[in-house]
N, C-alpha and C positions, 0 to 999 in steps of 0.2 A: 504494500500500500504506500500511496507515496502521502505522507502526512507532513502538513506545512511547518517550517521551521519557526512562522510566525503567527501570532493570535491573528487574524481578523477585527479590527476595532471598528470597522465602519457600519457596523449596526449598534453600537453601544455609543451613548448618548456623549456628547462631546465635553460636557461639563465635567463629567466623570475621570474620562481620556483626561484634558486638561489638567485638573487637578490634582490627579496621578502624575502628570509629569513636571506638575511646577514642586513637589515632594521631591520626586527623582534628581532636579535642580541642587537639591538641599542636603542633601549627605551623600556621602564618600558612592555606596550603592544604594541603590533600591528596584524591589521587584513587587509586580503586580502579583497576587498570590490567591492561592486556593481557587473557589469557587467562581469568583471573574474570569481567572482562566479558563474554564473548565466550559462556562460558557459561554465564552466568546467562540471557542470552539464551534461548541453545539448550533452558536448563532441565534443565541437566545440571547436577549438584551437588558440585562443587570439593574438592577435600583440601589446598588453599592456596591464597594470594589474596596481591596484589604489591600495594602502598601505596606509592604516590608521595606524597613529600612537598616542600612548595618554600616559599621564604622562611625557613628552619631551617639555619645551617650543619652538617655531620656531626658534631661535635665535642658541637654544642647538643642536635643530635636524641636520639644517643647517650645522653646526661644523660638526659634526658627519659624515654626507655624503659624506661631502667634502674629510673627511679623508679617509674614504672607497671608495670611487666611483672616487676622484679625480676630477679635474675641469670641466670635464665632466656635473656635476651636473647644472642642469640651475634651476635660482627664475622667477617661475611664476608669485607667488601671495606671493610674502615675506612679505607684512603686515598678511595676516593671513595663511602662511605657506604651501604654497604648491611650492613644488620642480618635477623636471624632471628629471629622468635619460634616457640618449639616451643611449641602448645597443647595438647599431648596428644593421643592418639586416632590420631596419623597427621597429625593439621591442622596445618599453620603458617602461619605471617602472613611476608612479608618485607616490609622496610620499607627504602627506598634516597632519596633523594638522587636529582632528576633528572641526568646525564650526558652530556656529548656524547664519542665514540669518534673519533677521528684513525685511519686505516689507515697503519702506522708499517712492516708486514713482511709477509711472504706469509701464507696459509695464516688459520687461524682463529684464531690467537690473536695473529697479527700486527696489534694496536691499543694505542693508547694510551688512557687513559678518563681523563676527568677529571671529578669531580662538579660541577653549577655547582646550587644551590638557589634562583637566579633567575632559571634558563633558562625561558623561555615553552613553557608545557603545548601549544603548536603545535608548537615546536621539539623538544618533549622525546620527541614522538606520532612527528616525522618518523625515528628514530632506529630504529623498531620495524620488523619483516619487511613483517607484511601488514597492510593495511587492518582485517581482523576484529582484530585484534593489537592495531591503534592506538587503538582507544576507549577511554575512562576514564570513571567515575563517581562521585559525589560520594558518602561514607560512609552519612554522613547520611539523603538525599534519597535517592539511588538515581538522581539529575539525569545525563545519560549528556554527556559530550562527547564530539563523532564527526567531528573537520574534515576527515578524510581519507574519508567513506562507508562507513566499515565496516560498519553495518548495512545498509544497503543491498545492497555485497555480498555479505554473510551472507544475507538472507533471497533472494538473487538465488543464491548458491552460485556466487559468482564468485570466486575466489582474485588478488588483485591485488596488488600491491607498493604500497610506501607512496613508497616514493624510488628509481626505478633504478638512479641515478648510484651511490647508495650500495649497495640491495641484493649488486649483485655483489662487495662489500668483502669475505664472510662466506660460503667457500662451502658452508657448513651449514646456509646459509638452501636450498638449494636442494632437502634432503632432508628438513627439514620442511616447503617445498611439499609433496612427494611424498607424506608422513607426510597433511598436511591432503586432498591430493588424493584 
């Protein structure tokens, strides 16, 4: 199969695009991640879109947004870095700090999360449920990083995990299978 090395953004709303790529502007990298990917792919057109950023501590990123996007910007999770932009219309951007998750307690909210902004975009991919999940792409470019096959099993319509050891951490991952299935 020949599968595009680049998203497709020209059905996804440009406010979105935009402001994914005035972020990408703003620190060292950043990548369009998870589910936006997934379907820009599909060709289904988004009401938000997740921005991974790295080489930026949260403190620095935070600064940054505020300067661009204005007070606007809402702290989600400001110990480990994840911001909200509301664009209007329903759309929003969020913008985080990669993270690695320790399973600390039962149940689904039993983790600990710690932001690291020089975690490796492998490391940071292995973190996510599924394979179609774990792709990212450059703001910019539309340039797709895929080290786990997620397209692949996207156009295969194959549902896989990205880490099983971890998957079972999160048993809510198992009812978005179902949800995807």
């Amino acid at each position: 199969m020949n599968m595009p090395r680049r998203i497709p953004l020209d059905h996804q709303d440009p406010r979105l695009v935009e402001a994914a790529r005035k972020v990408a502007a703003l620190a060292p990298k950043a990548m369009l991640v998870g589910g936006f990917v997934r379907d820009s792919l599909l060709g289904i057109a988004s009401k938000d879109a997740d921005v991974e950023t790295y080489g930026i501590e949260a403190d620095a990123l935070e600064e940054s947004l505020k300067k661009e996007f204005g007070e606007k910007v809402e702290t989600v999770g400001k110990s480990f870095g994840i911001f909200k932009i509301p664009l209007g219309d329903g759309l929003d951007l969020d913008v985080a700090i990669p993270r690695r998750e320790s399973k600390t307690g039962p149940g689904h909210k039993g983790f600990e999360v710690e932001g690291d902004p020089n975690l490796d975009p492998t490391e940071a991919a292995r973190r996510r449920d599924f394979t179609i999940n774990a792709m990212s792409a450059a703001p910019a470019s539309g340039d797709i990083f895929d080290p786990f096959h997620g397209q692949k099993d996207l156009e295969e319509k194959v549902l896989r995990v990205v880490d099983p050891s971890t998957f079972v951490d999160d048993p809510l991952r198992v009812y978005r299978g179902i949800q995807f299935a």
